[in-house]
N, C-alpha and C positions, 0 to 999 in steps of 0.2 A: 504494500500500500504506500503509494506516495505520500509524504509528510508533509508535501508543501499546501495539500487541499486544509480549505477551513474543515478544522475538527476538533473534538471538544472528548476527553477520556475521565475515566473512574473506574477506582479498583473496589471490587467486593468480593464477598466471599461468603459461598453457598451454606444458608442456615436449613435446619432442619423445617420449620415452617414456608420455607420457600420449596418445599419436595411433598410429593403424594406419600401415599400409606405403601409404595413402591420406592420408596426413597429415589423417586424421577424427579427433575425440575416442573413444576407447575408451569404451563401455560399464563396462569395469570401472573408467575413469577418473574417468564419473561416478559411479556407486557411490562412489569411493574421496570424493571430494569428498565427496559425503553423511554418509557415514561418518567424515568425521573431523571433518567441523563439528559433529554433533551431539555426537559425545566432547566436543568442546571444552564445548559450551553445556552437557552435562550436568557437568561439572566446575564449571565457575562455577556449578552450582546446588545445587551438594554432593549433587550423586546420580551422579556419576561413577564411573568402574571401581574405586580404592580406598577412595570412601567405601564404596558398593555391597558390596566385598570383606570390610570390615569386618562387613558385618552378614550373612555369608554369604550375599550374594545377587550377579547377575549378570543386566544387561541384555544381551537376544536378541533381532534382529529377525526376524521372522517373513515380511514383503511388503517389496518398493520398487516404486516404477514413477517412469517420468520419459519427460516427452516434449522432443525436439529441436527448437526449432525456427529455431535456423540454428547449423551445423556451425564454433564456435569456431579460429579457427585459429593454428596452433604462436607463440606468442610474445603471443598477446594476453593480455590483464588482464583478470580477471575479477573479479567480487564477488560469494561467496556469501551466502546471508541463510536462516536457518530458525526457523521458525514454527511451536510447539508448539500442539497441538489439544487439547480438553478432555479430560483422561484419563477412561479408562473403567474400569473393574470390573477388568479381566481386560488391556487392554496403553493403551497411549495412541498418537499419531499425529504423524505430524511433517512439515509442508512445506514442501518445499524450491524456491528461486529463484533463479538466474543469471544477473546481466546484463553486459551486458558497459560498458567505458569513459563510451560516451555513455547510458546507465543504461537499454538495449534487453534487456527481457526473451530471453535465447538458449535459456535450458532452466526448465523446471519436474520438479516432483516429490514426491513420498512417502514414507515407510514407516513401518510398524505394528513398535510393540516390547512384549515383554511380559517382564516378569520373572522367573526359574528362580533357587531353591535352589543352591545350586554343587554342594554338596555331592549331592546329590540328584536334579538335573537337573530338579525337579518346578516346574509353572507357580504362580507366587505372586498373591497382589493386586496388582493395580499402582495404583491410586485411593488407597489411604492414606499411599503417600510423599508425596505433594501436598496431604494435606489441610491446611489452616490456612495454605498459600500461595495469597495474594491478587495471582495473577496475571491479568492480561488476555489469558486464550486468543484464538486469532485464530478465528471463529467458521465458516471455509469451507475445504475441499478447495483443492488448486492447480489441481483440474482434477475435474470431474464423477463418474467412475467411479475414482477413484483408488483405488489396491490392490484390484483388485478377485479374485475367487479364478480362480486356473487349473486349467479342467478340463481331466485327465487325456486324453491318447488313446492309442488304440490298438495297443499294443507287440509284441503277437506276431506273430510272419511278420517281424519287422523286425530287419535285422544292426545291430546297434551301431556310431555313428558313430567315436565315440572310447572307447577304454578309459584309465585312467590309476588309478595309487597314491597317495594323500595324502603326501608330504615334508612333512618338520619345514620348509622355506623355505614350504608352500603355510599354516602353522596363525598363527592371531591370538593372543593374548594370552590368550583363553578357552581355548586350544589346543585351537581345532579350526579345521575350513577356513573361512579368509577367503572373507565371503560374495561380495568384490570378486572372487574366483576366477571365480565364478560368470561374472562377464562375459565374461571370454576362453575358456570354454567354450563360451558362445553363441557367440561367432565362430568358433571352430575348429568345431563342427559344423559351419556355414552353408559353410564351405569358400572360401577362396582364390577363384575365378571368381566365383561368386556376391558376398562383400565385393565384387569392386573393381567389380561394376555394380551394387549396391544401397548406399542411404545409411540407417542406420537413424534412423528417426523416434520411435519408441517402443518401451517393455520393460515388459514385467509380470514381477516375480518372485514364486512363492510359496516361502518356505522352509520346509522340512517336516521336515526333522531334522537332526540335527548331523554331521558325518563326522569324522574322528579319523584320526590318521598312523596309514597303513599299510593304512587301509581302501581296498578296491576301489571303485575309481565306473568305471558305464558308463555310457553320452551314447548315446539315442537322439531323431530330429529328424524331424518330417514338416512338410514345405510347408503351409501354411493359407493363405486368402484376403488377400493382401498381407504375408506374412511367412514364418517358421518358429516350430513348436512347438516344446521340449526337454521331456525329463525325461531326468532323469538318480538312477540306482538305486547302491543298494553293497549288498552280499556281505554278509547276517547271518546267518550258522549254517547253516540248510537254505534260505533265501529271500533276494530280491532284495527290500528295502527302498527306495522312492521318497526321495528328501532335496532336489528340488528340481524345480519345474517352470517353465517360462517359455513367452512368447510376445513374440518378435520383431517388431514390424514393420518393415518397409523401404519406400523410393520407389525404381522404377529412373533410375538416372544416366543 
């Protein structure tokens, strides 16, 4: 990886709460990694949550995906590294890398952000907070298809795997639901049996709207060719609203 691209790193190191009852890395764990290195790097660039705040606006991500490619285990040392992509009109891109001790790429990854009005919720520019920064974008994806869109499937005839309520513990600082939530949903649909003889390899998420304490979400899940689908809907007025879809993959153990 060239060093001259803007990039922003952090070291951590795999606790047992960031691992399944498989002592695997959680989905939401990487999420959360992602998620918090870029806060960081956005803070060092003063487009952070209260510079951001000030100007009445609010970074949202819209996609992540990240592939596995060997399952970090409880106590090691990792170093994250994220690599901002040339912003665009409407959200910019960011990729993410992990490697571990002997500097062995373990995970890659993604996700698209775009800007929203606070006040308003409404999608802003996101290309003129950067203009007249003369950064070195890193000019490639971490991986070929990354963020790519999740099509919907087929929901009716189909019982709801999981229901739940938004709690004030599940909301972020935006105060709505941490999109890291997101990842222990895809496990709790996939179900107990399935976890402990699949390893996941890869996640697409698309995020579609915002959910808020107190709103209903339902988890519906079909098997697709080496994984599972989700989407998962909430309760608006007379209609069931979509706010999240994904695609799982797994290898069997």
């Amino acid at each position: 990886m060239n060093d001259n691209y803007l990039q922003f790193s952090q070291n951590t190191t795999v606790t047992v709460n960031d691992c399944d009852f498989m002592s695997r890395l959680k989905p939401s764990s990487v999420m959360a990694y992602f998620q918090d290195i870029a806060t960081e790097h956005a803070n060092h660039l003063a487009i952070g949550y209260d510079d951001m705040t000030n100007q009445n606006l609010v970074w949202v991500m819209s996609r992540m995906c990240f592939r596995i490619f060997r399952h970090p285990k409880i106590g090691e040392e990792l170093t994250v590294k994220t690599y901002p992509e040339q912003p665009q009109t409407a959200d910019v891109a960011r990729g993410y890398y992990i490697f571990d001790k002997a500097g062995n790429k373990v995970i890659s990854g993604s996700s698209r952000w775009c800007v929203l009005a606070k006040d308003t919720r409404r999608i802003q520019r996101c290309a003129p907070m950067f203009e007249g920064r003369n950064y070195n974008y890193i000019p490639f994806k971490p991986f070929e298809d990354a963020n790519k869109k999740v099509e919907p499937f087929r929901i009716e005839g189909l019982k709801p795997v999981l229901e739940l309520t938004v709690q004030p513990t599940d909301l972020d600082r935006n105060v709505h639901f941490n999109n890291t939530r997101y990842g222990d949903i895809i496990l709790n649909v996939c179900g107990y049996d399935y976890i402990k003889n699949h390893s996941i390899q890869r996640l697409d998420v698309n995020f579609l709207a915002e959910a808020f304490v107190g709103d209903k979400l339902v988890a519906f899940a079909k098997r697709v060719d080496g994984g599972v689908a989700v989407e998962v809907l909430k309760q608006t007025q007379d209609k069931k609203e979509p706010v999240f879809r994904a695609v799982a993959e797994f290898s069997k153990i």
